[in-house]
C-alpha distance (Angstrom), angle and dihedral (degrees) to the residues before:
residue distance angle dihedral
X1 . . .
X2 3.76 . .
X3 3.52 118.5 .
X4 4.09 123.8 -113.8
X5 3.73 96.0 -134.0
X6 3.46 89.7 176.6
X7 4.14 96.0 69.4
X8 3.68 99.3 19.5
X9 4.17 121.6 62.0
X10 4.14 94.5 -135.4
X11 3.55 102.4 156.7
X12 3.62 96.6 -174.8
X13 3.91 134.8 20.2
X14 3.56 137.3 -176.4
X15 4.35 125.7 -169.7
X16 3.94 132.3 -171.4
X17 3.58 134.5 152.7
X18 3.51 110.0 -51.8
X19 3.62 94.6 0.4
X20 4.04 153.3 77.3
X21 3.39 129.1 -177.2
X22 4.46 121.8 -169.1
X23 3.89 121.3 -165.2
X24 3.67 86.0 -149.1
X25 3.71 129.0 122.8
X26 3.96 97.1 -95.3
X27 3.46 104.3 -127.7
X28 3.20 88.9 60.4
X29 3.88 89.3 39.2
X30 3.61 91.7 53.8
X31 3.72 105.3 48.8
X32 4.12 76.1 72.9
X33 3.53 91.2 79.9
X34 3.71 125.8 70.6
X35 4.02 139.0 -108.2
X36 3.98 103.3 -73.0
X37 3.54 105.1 -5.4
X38 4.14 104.2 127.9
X39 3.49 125.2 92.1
X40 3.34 95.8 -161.8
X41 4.28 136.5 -26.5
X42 3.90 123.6 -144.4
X43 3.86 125.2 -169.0
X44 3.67 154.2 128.3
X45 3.70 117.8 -120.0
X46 3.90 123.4 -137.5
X47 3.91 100.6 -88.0
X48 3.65 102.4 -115.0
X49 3.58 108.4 -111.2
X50 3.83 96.5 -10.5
X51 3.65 101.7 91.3
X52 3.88 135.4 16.6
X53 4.08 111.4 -145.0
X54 3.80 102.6 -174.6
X55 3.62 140.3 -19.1
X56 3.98 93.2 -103.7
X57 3.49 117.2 127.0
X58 3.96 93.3 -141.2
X59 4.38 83.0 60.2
X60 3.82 108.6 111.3
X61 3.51 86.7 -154.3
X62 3.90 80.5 76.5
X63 3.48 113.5 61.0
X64 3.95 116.8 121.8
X65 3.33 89.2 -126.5
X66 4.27 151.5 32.1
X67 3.94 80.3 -131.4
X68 3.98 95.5 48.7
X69 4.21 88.1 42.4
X70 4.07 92.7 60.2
X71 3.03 85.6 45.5
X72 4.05 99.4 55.2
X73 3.83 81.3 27.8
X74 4.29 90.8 61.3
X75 3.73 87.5 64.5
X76 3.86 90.2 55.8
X77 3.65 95.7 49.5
X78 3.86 87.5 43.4
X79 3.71 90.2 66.4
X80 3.67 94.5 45.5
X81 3.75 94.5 52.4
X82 4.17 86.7 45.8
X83 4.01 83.8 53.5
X84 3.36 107.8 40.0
X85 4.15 122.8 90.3
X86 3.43 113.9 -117.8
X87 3.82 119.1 -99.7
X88 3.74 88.2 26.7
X89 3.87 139.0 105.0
X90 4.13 148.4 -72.1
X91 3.24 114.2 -178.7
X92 4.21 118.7 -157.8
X93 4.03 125.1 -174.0
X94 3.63 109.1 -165.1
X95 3.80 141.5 141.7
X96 4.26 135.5 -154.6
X97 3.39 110.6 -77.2
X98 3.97 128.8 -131.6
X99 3.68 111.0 -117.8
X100 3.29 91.7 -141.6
X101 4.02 89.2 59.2
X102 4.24 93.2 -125.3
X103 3.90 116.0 94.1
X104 3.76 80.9 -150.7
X105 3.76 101.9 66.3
X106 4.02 132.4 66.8
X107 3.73 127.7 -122.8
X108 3.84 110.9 98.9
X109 4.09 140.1 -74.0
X110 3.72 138.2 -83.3
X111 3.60 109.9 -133.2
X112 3.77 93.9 -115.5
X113 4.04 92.1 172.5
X114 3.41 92.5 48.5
X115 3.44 102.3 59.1
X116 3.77 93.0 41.6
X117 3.51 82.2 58.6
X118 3.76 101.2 58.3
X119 3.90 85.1 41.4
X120 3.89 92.9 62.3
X121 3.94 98.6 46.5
X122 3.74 83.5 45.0
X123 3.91 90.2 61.1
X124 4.12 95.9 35.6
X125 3.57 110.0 -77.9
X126 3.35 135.7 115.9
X127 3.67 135.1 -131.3
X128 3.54 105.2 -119.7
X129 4.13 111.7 158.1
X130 3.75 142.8 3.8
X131 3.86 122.3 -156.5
X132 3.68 128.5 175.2
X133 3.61 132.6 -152.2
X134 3.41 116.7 -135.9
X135 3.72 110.6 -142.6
X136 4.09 123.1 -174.2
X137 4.05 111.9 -100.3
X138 4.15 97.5 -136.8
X139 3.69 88.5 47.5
X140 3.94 92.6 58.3
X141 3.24 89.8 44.2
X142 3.80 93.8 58.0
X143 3.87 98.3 44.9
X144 4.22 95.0 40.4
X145 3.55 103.9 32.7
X146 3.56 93.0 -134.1
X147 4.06 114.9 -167.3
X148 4.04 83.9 -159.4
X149 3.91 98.4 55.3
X150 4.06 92.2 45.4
X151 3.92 116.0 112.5
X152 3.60 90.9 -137.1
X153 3.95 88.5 64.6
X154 3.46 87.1 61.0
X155 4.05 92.8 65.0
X156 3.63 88.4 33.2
X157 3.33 101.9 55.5
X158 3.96 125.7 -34.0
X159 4.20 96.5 -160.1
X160 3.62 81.7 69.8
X161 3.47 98.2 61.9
X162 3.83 125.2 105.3
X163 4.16 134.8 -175.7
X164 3.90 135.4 -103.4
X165 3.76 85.8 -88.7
X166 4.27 102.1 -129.7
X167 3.52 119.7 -129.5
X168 3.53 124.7 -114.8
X169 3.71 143.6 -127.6
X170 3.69 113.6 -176.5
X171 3.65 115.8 -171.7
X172 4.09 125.8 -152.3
X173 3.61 130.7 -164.8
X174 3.92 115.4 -155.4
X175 3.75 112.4 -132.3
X176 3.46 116.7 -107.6
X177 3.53 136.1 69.9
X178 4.27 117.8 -60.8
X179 3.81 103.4 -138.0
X180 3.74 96.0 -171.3
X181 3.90 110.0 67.2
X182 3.93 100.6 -142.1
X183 3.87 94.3 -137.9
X184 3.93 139.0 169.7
X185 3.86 108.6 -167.6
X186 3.92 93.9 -179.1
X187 3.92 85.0 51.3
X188 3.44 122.7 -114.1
X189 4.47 115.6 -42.3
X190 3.41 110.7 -167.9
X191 4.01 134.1 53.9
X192 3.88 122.4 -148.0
X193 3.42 105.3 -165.3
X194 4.43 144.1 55.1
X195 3.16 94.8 -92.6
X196 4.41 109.4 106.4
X197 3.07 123.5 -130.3
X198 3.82 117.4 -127.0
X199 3.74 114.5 -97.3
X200 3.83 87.9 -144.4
X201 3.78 82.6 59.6
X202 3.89 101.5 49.2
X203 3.72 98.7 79.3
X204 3.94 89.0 63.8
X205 3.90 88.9 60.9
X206 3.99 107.8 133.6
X207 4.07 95.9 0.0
X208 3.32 112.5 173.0
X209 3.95 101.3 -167.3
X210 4.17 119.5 88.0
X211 4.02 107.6 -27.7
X212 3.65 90.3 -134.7
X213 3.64 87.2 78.2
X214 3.87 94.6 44.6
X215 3.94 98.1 110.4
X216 3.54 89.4 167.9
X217 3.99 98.3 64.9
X218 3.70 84.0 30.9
X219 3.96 90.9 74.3
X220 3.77 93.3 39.7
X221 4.00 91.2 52.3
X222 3.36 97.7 44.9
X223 3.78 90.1 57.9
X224 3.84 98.2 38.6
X225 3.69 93.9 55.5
X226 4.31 99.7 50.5
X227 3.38 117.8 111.6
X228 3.63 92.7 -127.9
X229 4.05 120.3 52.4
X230 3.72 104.8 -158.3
X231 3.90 101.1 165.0
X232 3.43 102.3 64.0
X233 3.88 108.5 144.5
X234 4.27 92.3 -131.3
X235 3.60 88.1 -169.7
X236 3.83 91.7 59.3
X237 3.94 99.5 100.8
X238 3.75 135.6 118.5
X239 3.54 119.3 -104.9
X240 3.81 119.2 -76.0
X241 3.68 113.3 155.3
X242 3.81 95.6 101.3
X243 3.60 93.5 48.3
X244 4.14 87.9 72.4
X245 3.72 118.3 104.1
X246 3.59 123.3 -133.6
X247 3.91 89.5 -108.0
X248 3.58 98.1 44.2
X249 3.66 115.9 124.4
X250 3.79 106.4 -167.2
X251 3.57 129.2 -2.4
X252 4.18 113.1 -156.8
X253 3.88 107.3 -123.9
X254 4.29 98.6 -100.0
X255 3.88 114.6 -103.9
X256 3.88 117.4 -74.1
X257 3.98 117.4 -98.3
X258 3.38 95.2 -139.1
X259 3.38 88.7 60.7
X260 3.46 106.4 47.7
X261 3.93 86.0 52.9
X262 3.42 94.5 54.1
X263 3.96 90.7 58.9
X264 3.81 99.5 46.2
X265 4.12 101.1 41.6
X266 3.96 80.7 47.4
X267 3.92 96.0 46.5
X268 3.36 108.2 20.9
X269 3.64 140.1 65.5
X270 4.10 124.3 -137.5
X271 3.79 102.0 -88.2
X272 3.29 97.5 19.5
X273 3.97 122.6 117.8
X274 3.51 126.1 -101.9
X275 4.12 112.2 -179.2
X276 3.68 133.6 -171.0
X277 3.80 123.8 -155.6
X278 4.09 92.7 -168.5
X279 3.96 100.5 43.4
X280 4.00 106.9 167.4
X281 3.19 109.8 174.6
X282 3.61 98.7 -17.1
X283 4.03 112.1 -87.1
X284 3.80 90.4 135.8
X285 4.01 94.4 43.9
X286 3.59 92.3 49.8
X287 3.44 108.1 38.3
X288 3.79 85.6 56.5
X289 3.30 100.0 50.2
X290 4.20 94.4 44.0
X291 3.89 81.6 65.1
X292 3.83 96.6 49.0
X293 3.61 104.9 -96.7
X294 3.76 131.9 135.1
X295 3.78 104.5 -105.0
X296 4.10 133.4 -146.7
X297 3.36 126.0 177.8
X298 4.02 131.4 174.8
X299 4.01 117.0 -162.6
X300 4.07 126.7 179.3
X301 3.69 93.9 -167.5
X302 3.69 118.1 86.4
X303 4.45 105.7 -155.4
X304 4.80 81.4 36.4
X305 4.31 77.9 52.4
X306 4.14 94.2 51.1
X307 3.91 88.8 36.5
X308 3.85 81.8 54.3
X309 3.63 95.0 48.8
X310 3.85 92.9 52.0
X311 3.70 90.4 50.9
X312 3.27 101.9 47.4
X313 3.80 80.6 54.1
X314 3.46 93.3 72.5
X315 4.02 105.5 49.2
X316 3.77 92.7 95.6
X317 4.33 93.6 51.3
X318 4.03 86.5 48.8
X319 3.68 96.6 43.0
X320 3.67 91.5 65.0
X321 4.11 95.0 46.7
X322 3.96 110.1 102.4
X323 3.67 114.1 -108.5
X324 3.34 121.7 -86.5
X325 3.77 103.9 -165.6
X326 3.89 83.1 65.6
């Protein structure tokens, strides 16, 4: 879709087949798209207090406080609930929060889940699932600096110690009936994810007798529905180093592939759309569009848009590669 630059403030805006990308502030980007009209939406939100993004005033990641960001944040989910079919899917990556608002300091969490939580069946969703993402302790450590995952706290003082924190995905189901079963007769054909497949299973890829037989999909299944995902690839992420301003401080590692194709092959059906109000540098966009859906992002940040844009370039080159996970 082609954007009306004339009511909405997109400053940039990118197109290719199957997708469209804005650098617009997205709730302003999304009041572009009509009552019901997403299949499903897939993002991370700016972790309240955790991170700053940019120096706009319409960033989330700026609010004074985790009381003045739900409440900016209620206007996102608003639109996403005014968007989204009924009987279909939001999609919300998230972790606990330090109270203190640095990942490198001890003194407790904010239940940042939680409250999303409430906020969602507040605005007519559903809570429907909760996965974590298991992440590996001494590799926190190393990227956050956290006094409370150090060895030496240990001899120190061992009350003071805290956990590699997992991420979160927190799934919500809109109320309302879903008239469009999302289905997969053959089973499921593809596996996001480190985790092999075994060989014994590989002939059974795509059967299209009884399911009960389908080994294949049986592996994938069995690992797509645990609570706990803990064979997510981290590494797998677009590129995002040259999106980073000069005066950036941090930049949060962008959102696994793995698991953003998890989400849409599991709620989504080919050609349907998948949006994403917080883009980045495009993990959402592309992973939706490397599994033939109809992509939209929204991004505030100018260098995460042109980052974006480059990525997105690239879905048509890496849909063709074989699959490795096989």
């Amino acid at each position: 879709m082609k954007s009306e630059q004339n009511k909405v403030n997109v400053l940039n805006e990118a197109h290719g087949k199957d997708w469209s990308i804005y650098n617009a502030d997205c709730i302003e980007g999304m009041k572009m798209l009509p009552d019901n009209s997403v299949d499903l939406s897939v993002y991370s939100p700016p972790f309240c207090g955790m991170y700053q993004y940019s120096s706009s005033p319409r960033d989330l990641s700026n609010c004074d406080s985790y009381e003045e960001f739900f409440e900016h944040y209620e206007y996102v989910v608003s639109q996403i609930a005014r968007t989204t079919k009924p009987g279909r899917f939001t999609a919300v990556h998230c972790m606990d929060t330090p109270k203190s608002g640095s990942s490198a300091t001890i003194g407790g969490y904010k239940d940042f889940p939680g409250d999303i939580i409430r906020l969602h069946e507040k605005l007519g969703f559903d809570f429907w699932t909760r996965r974590a993402i298991w992440k590996e302790p001494l590799a926190v450590r190393l990227r956050t600096m956290s006094k409370g995952l150090a060895h030496k706290q240990i001899c120190d003082d061992a009350t003071l110690t805290t956990v590699a924190g997992a991420d979160y995905v927190l799934e919500f189901r809109k109320r309302g009936e879903n008239v469009v079963p999302v289905s997969y007769p053959t089973g499921l054909h593809r596996y996001a994810g480190e985790n092999k497949i075994p060989n014994d299973a590989l002939a059974w890829r795509g059967y299209v007798g009884d399911q009960k037989k389908n080994r294949f999909s049986h592996f994938i299944w069995r690992n797509y529905a645990s609570s706990i995902w803990d064979d997510i690839r981290i590494s797998n992420v677009l590129p995002y180093e040259e999106s980073k301003d000069p005066d950036d401080e941090r930049h949060v590692h962008p959102l696994q592939l793995d698991v953003i194709e998890r989400l849409v092959v599991l709620r989504s059906n080919p050609g349907e759309v998948v949006m994403t109000p917080f883009m980045g540098v495009g993990s959402e966009t592309y992973g939706a569009a490397l599994n033939d859906r109809k992509a939209i992002g929204f991004e505030l940040k100018e260098s995460y848009f042109k980052q974006a844009v480059k990525n997105m370039n690239e879905v048509k080159s890496h849909s063709n590669q074989e699959d490795l996970a096989l």
